[in-house]
Each structure stands twice: as C-alpha cells, then as structure tokens.
C-alpha positions in Angstrom: -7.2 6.5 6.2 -8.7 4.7 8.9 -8.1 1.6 10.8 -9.6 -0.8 8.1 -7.4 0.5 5.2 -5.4 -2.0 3.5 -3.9 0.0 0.8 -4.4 1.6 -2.6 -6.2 0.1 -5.6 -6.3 1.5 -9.1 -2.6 2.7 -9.7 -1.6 3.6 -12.9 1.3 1.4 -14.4 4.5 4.0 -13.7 6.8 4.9 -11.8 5.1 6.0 -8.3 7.0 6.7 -4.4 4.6 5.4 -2.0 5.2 7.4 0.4 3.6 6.9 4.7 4.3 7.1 8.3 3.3 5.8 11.6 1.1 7.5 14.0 1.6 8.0 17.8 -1.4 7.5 20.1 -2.6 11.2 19.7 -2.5 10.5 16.1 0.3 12.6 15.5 2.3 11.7 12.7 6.0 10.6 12.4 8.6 11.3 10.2 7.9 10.3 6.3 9.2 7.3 4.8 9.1 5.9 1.2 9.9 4.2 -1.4 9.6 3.9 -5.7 8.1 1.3 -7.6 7.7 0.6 -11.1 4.1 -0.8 -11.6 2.9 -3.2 -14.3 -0.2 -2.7 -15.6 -3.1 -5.0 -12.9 0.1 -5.8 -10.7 -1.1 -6.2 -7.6 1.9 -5.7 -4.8 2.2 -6.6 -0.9 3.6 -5.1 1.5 3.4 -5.6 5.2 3.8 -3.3 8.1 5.7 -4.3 10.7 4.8 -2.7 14.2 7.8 -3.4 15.8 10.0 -1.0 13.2 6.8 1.2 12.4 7.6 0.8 8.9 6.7 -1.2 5.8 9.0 -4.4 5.6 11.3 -5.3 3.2 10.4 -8.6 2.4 8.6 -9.8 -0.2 5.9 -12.3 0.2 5.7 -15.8 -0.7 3.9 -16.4 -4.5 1.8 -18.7 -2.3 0.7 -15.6 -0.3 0.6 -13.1 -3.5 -1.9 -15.9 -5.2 -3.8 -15.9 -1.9 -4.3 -12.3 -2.0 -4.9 -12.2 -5.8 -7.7 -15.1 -5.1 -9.4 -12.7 -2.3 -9.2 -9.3 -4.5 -13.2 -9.0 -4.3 -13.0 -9.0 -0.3 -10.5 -6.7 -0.3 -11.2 -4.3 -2.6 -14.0 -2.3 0.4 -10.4 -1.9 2.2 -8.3 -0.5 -0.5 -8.7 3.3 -1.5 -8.8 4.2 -4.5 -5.8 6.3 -6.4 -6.7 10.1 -6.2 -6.7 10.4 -10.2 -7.4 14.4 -10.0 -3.9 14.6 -8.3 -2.0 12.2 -11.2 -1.8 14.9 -14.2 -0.4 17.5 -11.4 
C-alpha cells in the first residue's frame, strides 16, 4: 500500500478478518490488529483510522456520510485496491 490507499474494493460477500497495522517512521511495522465481518454482496463499509490510537475506529459512520461515500464510488475507486482473488480459494 502506499500513502493514497483508501482501502479494498471487490470483496467477496463472506465472512473476511481485515486484518492491518500501523507503521513507525522507518516504516517498520507494528503489532497486527483485526477484525471479522460478514459482507453483503456490493456492501460498501467505512472505516476510519484514527492516528491518535493507530488503529481503525469503532464507530460507525453517519448514513449521511456512507451515502456520501456511495455517491463518490467512481473517485474513489483509483484509491482502493483490488481483492487479491488468487489468494481467496487458498
């Protein structure tokens, strides 16, 4: 990843751990952190890191936000990697 990544795009509907971790200034990474989710099929889900904690927050975002987000899915596709599919069967 590099610093215009925004996420992931193309995940199949499933059970997935999303799984990441910080990096100090050397880019040397931290400890791993995660979490499961069950994803709908063209569910689109935010998440926001929080600098402070170094880690994803909790929250959820407003609808109003989601719908923003969903609204600007063109712009942000160039941002969002795709899933690595040759990994999914493993």
């Amino acid at each position: 990843v590099g610093p215009n990544f925004k996420g992931v795009k193309m995940i199949p509907a499933g059970i997935h751990f999303i799984s990441f971790s910080s990096t100090n200034k050397d880019k040397q990474p931290g400890p791993r952190t995660g979490f499961f989710y069950s994803f709908s099929p063209k569910e689109m889900v935010v998440r926001k890191w929080d600098s402070g904690t170094e880690a994803l927050s909790s929250d959820q975002v407003s609808a109003e936000e989601l719908e923003r987000f969903e609204h600007n899915r063109k712009e942000l596709d160039r941002f969002l990697g795709p899933y690595p599919y040759d990994r999914y069967k493993q």
